[in-house]
C-alpha positions in Angstrom: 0.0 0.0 0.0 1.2 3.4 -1.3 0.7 5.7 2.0 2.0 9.6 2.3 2.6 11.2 5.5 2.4 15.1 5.5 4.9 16.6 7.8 8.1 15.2 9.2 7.9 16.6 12.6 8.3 14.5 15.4 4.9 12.2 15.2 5.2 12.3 11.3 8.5 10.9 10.8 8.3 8.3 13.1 5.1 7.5 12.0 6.1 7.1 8.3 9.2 5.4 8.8 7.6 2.8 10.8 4.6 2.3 7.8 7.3 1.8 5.7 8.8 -1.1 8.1 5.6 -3.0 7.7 6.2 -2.9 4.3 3.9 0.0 3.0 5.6 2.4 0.3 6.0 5.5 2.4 6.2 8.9 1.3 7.1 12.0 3.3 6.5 15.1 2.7 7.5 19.0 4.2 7.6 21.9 2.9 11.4 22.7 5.2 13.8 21.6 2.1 16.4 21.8 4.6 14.8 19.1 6.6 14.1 17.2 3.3 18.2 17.5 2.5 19.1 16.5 5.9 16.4 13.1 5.6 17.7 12.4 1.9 21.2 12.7 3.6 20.1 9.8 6.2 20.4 12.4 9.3 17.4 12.1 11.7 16.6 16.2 12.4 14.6 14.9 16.0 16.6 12.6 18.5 15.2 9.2 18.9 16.7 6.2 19.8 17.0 3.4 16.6 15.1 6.0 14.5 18.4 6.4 11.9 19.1 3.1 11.0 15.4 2.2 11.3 15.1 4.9 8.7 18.0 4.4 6.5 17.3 0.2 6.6 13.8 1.0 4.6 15.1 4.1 2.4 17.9 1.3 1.4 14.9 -1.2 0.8 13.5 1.6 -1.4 10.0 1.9 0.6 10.6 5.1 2.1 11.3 8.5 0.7 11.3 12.4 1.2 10.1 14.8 -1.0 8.6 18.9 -0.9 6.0 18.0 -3.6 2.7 17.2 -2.2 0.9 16.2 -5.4 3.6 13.7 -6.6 3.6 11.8 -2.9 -0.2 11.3 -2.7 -0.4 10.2 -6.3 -1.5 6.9 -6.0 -1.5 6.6 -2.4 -4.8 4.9 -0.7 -4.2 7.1 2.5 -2.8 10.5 3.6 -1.7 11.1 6.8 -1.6 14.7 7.9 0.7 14.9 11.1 2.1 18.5 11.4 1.9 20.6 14.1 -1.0 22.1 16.6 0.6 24.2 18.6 -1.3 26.0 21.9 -3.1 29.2 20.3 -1.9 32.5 21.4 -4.0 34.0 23.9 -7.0 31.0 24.3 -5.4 28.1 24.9 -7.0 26.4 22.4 -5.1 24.3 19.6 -4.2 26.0 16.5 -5.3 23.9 13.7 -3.7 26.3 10.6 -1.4 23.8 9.8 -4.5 21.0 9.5 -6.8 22.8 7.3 -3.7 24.6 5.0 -2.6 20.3 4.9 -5.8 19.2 4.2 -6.9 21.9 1.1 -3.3 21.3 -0.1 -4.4 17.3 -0.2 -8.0 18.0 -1.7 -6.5 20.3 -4.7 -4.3 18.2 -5.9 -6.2 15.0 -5.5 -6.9 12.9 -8.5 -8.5 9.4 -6.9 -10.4 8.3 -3.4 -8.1 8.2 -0.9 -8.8 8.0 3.2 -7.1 11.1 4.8 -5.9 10.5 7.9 -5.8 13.0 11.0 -3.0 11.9 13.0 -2.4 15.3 14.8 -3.5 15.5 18.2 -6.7 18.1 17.1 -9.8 18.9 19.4 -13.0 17.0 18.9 -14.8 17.9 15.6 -11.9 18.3 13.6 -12.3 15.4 11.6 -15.4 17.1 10.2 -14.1 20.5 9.6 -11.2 18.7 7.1 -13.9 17.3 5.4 -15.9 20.5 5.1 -12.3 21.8 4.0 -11.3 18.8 1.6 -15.3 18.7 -0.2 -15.3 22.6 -0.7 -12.2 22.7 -2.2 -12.1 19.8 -4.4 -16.6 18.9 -4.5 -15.7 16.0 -6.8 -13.1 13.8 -5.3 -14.3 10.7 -3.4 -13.0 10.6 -0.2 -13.1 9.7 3.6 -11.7 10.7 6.1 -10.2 9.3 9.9 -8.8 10.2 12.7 -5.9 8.1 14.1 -4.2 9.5 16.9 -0.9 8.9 18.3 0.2 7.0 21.4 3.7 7.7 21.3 6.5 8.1 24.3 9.2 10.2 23.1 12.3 7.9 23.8 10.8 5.1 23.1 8.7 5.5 20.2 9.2 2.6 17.9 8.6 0.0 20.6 5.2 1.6 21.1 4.4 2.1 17.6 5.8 -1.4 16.9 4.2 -2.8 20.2 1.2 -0.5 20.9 -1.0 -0.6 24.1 -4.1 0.1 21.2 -4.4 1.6 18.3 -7.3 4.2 17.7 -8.8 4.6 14.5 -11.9 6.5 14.2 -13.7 6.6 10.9 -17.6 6.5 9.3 -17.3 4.3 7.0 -16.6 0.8 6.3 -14.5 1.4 3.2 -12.3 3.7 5.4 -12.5 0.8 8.3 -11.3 -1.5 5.3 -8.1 0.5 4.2 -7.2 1.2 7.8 -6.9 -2.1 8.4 -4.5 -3.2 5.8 -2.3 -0.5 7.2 -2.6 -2.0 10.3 -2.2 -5.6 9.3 0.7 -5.9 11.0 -0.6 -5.7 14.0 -3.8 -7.2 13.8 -2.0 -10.4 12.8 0.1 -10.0 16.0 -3.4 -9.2 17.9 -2.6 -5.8 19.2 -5.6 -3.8 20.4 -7.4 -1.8 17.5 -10.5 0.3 18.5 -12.7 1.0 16.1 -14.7 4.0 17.0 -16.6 7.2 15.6 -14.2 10.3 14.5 -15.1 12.0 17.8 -14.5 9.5 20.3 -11.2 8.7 18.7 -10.2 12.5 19.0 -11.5 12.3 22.8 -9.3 9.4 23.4 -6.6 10.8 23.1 -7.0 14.1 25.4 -8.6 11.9 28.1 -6.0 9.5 28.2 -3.2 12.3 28.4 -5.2 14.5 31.1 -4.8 11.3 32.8 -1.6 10.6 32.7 -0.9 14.2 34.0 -3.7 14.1 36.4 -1.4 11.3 38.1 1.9 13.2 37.9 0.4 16.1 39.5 -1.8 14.2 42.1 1.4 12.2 43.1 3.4 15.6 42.9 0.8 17.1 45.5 1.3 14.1 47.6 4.6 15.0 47.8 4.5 18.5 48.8 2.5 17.0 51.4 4.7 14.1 52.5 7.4 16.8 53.2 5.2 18.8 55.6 3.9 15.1 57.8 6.9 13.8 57.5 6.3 10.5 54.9 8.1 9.5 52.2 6.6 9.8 48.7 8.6 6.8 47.1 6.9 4.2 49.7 3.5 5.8 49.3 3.6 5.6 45.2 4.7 2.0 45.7 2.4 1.3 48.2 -0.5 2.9 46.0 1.0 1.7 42.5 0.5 -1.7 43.9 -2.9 -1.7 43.4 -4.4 -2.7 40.2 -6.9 -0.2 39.7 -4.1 2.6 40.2 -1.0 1.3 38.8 3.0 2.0 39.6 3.2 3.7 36.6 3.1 8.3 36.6 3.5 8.0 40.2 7.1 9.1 40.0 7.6 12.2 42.3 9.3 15.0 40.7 9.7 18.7 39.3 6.8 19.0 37.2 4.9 17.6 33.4 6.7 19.1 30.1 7.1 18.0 27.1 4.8 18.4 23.4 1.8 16.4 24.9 0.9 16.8 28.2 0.7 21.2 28.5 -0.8 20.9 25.1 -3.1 18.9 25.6 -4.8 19.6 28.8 -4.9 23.1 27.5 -7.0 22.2 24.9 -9.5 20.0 26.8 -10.3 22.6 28.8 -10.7 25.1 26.7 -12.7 21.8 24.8 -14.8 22.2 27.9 -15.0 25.8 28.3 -16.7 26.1 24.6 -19.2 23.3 25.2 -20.6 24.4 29.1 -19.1 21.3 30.4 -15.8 23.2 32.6 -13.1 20.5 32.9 -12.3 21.5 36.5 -10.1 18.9 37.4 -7.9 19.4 34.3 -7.8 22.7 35.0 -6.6 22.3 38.5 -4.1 20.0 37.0 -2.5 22.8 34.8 -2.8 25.5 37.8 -0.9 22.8 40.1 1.8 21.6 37.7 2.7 25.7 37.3 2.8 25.3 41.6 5.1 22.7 41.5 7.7 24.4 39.0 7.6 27.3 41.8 7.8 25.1 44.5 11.2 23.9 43.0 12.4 27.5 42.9 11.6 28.0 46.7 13.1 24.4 47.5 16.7 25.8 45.5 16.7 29.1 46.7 16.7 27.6 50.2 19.8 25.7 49.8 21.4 28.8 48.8 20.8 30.6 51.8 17.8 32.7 50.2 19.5 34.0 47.3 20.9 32.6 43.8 22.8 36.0 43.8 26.5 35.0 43.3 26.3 31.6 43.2 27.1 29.0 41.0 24.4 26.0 40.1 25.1 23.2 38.3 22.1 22.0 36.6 21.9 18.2 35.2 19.5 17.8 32.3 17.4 20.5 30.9 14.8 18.3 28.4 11.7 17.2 29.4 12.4 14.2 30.0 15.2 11.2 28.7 16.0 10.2 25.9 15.5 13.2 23.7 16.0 15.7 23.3 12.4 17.8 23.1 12.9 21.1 25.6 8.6 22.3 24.7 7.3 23.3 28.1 10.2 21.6 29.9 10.3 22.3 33.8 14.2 23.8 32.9 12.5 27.2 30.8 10.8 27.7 34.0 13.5 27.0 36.4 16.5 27.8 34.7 15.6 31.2 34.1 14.8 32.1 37.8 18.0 30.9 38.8 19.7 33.6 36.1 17.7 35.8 36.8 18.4 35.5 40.4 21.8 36.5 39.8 23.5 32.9 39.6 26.3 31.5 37.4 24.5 28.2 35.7 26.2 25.6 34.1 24.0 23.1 32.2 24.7 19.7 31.3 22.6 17.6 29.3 23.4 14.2 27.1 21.1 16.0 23.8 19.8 19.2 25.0 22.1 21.7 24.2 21.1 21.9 20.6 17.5 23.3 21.4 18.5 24.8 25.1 21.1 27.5 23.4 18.0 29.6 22.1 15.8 28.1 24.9 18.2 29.4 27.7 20.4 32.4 27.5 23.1 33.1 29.7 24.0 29.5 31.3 27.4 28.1 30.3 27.3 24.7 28.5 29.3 22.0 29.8 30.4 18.5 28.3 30.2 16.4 31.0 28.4 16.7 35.2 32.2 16.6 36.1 33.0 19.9 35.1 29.7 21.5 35.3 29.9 20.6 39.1 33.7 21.7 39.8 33.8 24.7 42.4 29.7 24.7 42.4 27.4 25.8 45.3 24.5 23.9 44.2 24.2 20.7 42.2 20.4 20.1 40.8 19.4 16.9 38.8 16.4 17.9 36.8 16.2 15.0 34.1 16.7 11.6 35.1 19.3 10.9 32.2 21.0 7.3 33.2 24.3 9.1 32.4 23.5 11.2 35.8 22.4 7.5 37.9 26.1 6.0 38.6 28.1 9.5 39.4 30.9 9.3 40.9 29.7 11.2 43.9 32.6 11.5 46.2 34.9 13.0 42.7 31.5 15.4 42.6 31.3 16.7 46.2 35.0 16.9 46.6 35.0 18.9 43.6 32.0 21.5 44.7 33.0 24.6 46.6 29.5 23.6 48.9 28.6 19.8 48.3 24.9 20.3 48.1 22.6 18.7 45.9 18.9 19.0 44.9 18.1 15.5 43.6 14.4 17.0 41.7 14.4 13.3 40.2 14.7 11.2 43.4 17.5 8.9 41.7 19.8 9.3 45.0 18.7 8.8 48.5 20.2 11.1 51.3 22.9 8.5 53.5 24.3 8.2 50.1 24.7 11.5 49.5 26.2 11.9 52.9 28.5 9.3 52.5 30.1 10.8 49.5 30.6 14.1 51.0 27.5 16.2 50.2 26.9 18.3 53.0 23.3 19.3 51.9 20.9 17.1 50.2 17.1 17.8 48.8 14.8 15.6 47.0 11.5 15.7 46.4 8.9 14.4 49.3 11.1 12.3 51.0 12.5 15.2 53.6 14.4 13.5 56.1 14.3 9.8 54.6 17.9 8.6 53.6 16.0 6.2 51.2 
């Protein structure tokens, strides 16, 4: 099957390359040429693990391509996939969906043959209909359906859930479009994987519920923590203790300095503004973004304590600035928040982190890049751990605090437990709701 994937952003190319490994010809398409040299050059322009030689393994095997001309890639092809970007609107929250419509009138003029376009953008619900309001006025006699297909993916691992899904969620109205999806999908419904089947709008709500969710449980067991510090518990034996039960689950309940990242601000923005248009206020999402803003500030306080009140003349050391590991995506990263209060507050900051530094340079003026934690930490008043890269897991710690002008350290990730801090010569150690627990 011929498919073409519009836009090469992060979902997009990972998306198409991944078609194209179950043996579908893949087309890609952008209008950046520079991104289409750097793809037709076999570099990756996103970081994500196995992504290259994933990619260049099927452009070698001729079934996956790049081009800028949109006409030539859907040519032929039984289904368009239109996965650029919906960023937050300016001002309303709401998602901007320029970049769907401007994809989808592109598709419908230069059309020729039926063909199912595909929404796999994250879009609010109703979308779905709007493209085909957009694709029938501009092009009122091309045959056509259209579905909505959302993605699932974990930046840092997102083959193995594309490859290995949870589900897979394809909304659509009719069965001819329920037939071609599922020859893309083949793969995996040989391999029984979950496919839901639903209507266009339940697919769209799918996909904010499940990611309100997942934040809803980073926040909630980011709350707990604020808490645990006050009564005097410790957050890592009440996640386990609550992750142990099935209707709960271990997983989100990982204590820490707040939810970044292209999905989750996005997203939860969007359902409530969702809400807000439709009378039906989404007050516990809401609550969710207000809190997760808390918990960035609540970081500040917790640093600005170990420096005696004041970042003014001091220097921080600051491990890992992306949202989270294994890439290296800074969108609404805790670091833009925290990072900047800390300059701002007058201190030298050194930043080290494994694949940030290409996006942090613009992101986050006036720190001082460093190679490796070694020499980010040397003569240091502060060290903070914001991303739990494993490169930061196995430090030598005693090198580290021996090599600090003020061994302190503010574990935001909870990777270290106080006694071992101590016994490698911090003086000062912070984590996050465990205050006072050396585990």
């Amino acid at each position: 099957m011929k498919i073409a994937m519009i836009g090469t952003g992060y979902v997009g190319l990972v998306s198409g390359v991944c078609f194209s490994d179950f043996g579908h010809s893949v087309v890609c398409v952008d209008k950046d040429q520079r991104k289409i040299d750097m793809l037709e050059r076999g570099e990756v322009p996103i970081f994500e693990p196995g992504l290259d030689s994933l990619m260049a393994r099927n452009v070698e095997a001729g079934r996956l391509e790049f081009t800028r001309d949109l006409a030539a890639a859907i040519d032929g092809a039984e289904a368009v996939f239109i996965a650029v970007g919906t960023p937050t609107r300016r001002g309303d929250g709401h998602a901007d969906l320029t970049y769907v419509m401007a994809a989808a009138e592109e598709i419908a003029k230069a059309a020729k043959h039926y063909m199912v376009i595909v929404t796999k953008s994250t879009v609010p619900v109703g979308t779905n209909r709007k493209v085909r309001e957009v694709v029938a006025a501009a092009n009122p006699d091309l045959e056509f359906d259209v579905a909505s297909n959302p993605e699932f993916l974990r930046e840092g691992a997102a083959i193995d859930d594309f490859m290995k899904p949870d589900r897979v969620v394809v909304g659509v109205e009719t069965d001819r479009a329920a037939s071609v999806m599922e020859e893309i999908y083949r793969p995996l419904y040989l391999r029984d994987f979950p496919i839901v089947t639903t209507d266009l709008e339940s697919a769209e709500m799918i996909k904010y519920a499940a990611n309100a969710f997942l934040a809803t449980k980073i926040t909630f067991i980011n709350e707990i923590a604020a808490l645990c510090e006050k009564v005097g518990a410790n957050v890592k034996q009440v996640s386990k203790g609550m992750g142990m039960d099935n209707r709960i689950g271990n997983k989100f309940l990982h204590a820490g300095p707040g939810y970044g990242g292209s999905c989750f601000p996005k997203d939860t923005k969007a359902l409530a503004r969702i809400g807000q248009e439709h009378a039906s206020p989404m007050h516990i999402t809401e609550a969710v973004i207000a809190v997760n803003e808390d918990v960035k500030r609540r970081m500040i306080g917790k640093l600005q304590d170990m420096c005696d009140g004041t970042f003014n003349g001091k220097t921080i050391a600051v491990l890992g600035v992306t949202f989270k590991p294994n890439t290296d995506d800074m969108r609404d990263a805790p670091s833009l928040t925290i990072v900047p209060s800390l300059v701002g507050g007058g201190a030298r900051v050194r930043v080290c982190d494994p694949q940030g530094q290409n996006e942090g340079e613009a992101l986050l003026p006036g720190v001082d890049w460093q190679e490796d934690p070694y020499t980010a930490a040397k003569d240091a008043d502060l060290l903070v751990i914001l991303t739990e890269w494993n490169e930061f897991r196995a430090l030598d710690l005693p090198q580290i605090a021996g090599s600090m002008a003020r061994p302190a350290m503010a574990d935001l990730r909870n990777i270290y437990n106080a006694s071992v801090a101590r016994e490698a010569g911090f003086t000062a150690y912070e984590s996050v709701g465990r205050a006072g627990y050396s585990d």
